[in-house]
C-alpha positions as CSV (number, residue, x, y, z in Angstrom):
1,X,105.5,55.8,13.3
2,X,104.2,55.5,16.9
3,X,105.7,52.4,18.9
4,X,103.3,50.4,20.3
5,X,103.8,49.6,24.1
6,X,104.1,45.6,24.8
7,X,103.5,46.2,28.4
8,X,101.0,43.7,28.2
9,X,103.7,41.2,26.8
10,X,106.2,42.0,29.8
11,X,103.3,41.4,32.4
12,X,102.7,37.7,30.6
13,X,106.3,36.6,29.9
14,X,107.0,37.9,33.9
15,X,104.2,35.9,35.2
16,X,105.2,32.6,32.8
17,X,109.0,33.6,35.0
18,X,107.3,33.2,38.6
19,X,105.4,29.9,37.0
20,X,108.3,28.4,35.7
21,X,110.2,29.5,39.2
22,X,107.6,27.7,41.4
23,X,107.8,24.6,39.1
24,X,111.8,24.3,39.9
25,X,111.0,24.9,43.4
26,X,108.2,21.9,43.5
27,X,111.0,19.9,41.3
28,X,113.4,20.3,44.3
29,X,110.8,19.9,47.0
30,X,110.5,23.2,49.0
31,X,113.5,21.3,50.9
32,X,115.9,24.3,52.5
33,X,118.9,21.8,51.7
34,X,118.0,22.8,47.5
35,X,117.9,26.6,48.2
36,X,121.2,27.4,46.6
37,X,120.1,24.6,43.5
38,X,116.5,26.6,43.4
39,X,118.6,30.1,43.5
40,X,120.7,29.3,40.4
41,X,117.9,28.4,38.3
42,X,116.0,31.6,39.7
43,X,118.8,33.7,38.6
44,X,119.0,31.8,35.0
45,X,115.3,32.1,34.6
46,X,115.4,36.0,35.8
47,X,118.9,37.0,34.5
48,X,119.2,37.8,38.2
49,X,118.2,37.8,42.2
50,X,116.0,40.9,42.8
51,X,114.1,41.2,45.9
52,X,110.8,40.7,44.8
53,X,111.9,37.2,43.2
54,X,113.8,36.2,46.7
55,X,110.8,37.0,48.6
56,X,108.9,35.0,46.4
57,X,111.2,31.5,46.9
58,X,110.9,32.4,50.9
59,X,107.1,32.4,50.4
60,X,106.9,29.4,48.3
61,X,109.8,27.4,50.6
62,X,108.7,29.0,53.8
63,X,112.1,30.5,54.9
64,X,112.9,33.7,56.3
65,X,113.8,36.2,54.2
66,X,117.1,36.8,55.5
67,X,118.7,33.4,55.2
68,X,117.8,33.7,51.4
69,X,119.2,37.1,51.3
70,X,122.1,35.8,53.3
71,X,122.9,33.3,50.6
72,X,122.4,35.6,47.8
73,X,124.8,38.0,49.5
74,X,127.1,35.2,50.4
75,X,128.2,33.7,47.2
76,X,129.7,36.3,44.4
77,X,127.8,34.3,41.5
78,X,124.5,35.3,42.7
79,X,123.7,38.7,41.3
80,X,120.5,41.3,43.0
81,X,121.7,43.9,39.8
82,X,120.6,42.7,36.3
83,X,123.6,42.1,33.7
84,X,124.4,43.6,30.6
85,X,124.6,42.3,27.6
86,X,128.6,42.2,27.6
87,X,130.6,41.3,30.6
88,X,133.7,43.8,31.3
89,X,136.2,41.9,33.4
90,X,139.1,44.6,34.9
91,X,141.9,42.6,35.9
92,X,143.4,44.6,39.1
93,X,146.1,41.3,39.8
94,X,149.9,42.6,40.7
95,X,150.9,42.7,37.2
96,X,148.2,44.6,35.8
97,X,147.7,46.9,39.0
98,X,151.5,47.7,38.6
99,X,151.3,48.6,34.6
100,X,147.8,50.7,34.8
101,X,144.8,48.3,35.2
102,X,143.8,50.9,38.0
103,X,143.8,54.0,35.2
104,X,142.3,51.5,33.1
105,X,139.1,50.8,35.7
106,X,138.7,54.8,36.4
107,X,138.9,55.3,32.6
108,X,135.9,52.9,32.1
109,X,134.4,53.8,35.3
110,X,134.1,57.5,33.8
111,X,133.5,56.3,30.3
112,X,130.2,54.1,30.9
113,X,128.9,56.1,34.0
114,X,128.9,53.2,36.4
115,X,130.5,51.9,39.2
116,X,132.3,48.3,39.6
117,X,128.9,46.2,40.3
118,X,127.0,47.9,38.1
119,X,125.2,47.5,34.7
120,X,124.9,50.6,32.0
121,X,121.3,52.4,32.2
122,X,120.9,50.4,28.7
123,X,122.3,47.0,29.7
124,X,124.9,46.9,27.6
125,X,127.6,46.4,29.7
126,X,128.1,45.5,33.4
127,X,131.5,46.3,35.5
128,X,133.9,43.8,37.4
129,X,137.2,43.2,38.9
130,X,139.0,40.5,38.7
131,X,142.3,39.4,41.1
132,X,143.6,37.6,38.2
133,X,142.7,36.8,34.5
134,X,145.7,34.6,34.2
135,X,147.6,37.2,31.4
136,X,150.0,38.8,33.4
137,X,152.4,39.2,30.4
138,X,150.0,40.5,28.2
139,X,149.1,43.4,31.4
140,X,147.0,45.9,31.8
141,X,144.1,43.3,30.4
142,X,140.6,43.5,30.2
143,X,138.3,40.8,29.2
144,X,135.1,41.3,27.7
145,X,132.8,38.5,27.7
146,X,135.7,35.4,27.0
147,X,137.9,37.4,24.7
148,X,140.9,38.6,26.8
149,X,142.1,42.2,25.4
150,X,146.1,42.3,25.8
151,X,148.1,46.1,26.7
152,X,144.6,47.9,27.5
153,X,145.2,51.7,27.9
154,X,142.6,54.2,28.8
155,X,143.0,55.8,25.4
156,X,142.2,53.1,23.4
157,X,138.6,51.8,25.5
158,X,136.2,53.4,23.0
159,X,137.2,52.0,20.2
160,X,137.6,48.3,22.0
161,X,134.1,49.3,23.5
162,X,132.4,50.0,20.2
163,X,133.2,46.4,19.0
164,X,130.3,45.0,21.2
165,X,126.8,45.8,20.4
């Protein structure tokens, strides 16, 4: 059976995006103090902050693009990569650093083919590091979206992996 493209379907719901982005941006105003209000909702909206969207709020609020960039870049919740489906969440604190959170990272690293930062080429899972997920006895842990997995070892990642679809 041949698959039908839905390009047409992308190019509406992405346009339906920018209007419902320029309606939050009325909402607030256009007022520079709102930019970091109108950049959460852009990222919630888009799933995140490429450049094409953050060129769009500096049109629409009149700001140069580099103190919307700046902000993006600034705070760690803002996002210019999109997501995957499943958040992995590395935890490099002392504890787990000391019992093999490192070997755990590599082991994913090599695993999923990305780096930390990054989202799988089919959005299923995007990388991070965390200082501290607050289960040091439980170290090496990794947490995948809010389920923290206790005494992670790089021979055990594809079957925790295979649990999230």
């Amino acid at each position: 059976m041949d698959q039908q493209c839905d390009c047409q379907t992308a190019v509406i719901d992405e346009q339906k995006a920018y209007q419902t982005l320029l309606q939050v941006i009325e909402d607030y105003d256009r007022k520079p103090s709102n930019l970091i209000q109108i950049l959460h909702m852009a990222q919630a909206i888009f799933g995140y902050l490429p450049e094409t969207v953050q060129r769009f709020i500096c049109e629409q609020m009149e700001l140069p693009f580099s103190e919307v960039s700046g902000v993006v870049s600034f705070y760690s919740y803002f996002t210019t990569q999109p997501k995957g489906r499943h958040t992995i969440q590395v935890c490099l604190g002392t504890a787990c650093y000391v019992r093999g959170g490192k070997k755990v990272l590599d082991a994913l690293k090599d695993l999923l083919q990305i780096d930390v930062g990054e989202t799988t080429a089919d959005r299923r899972f995007s990388l991070e590091v965390k200082r501290c997920i607050g289960a040091c006895g439980l170290a090496p842990a990794v947490a995948i979206d809010s389920v923290v997995h206790k005494r992670v070892n790089p021979n055990k990642l594809q079957d925790m992996l295979s649990q999230y679809e």
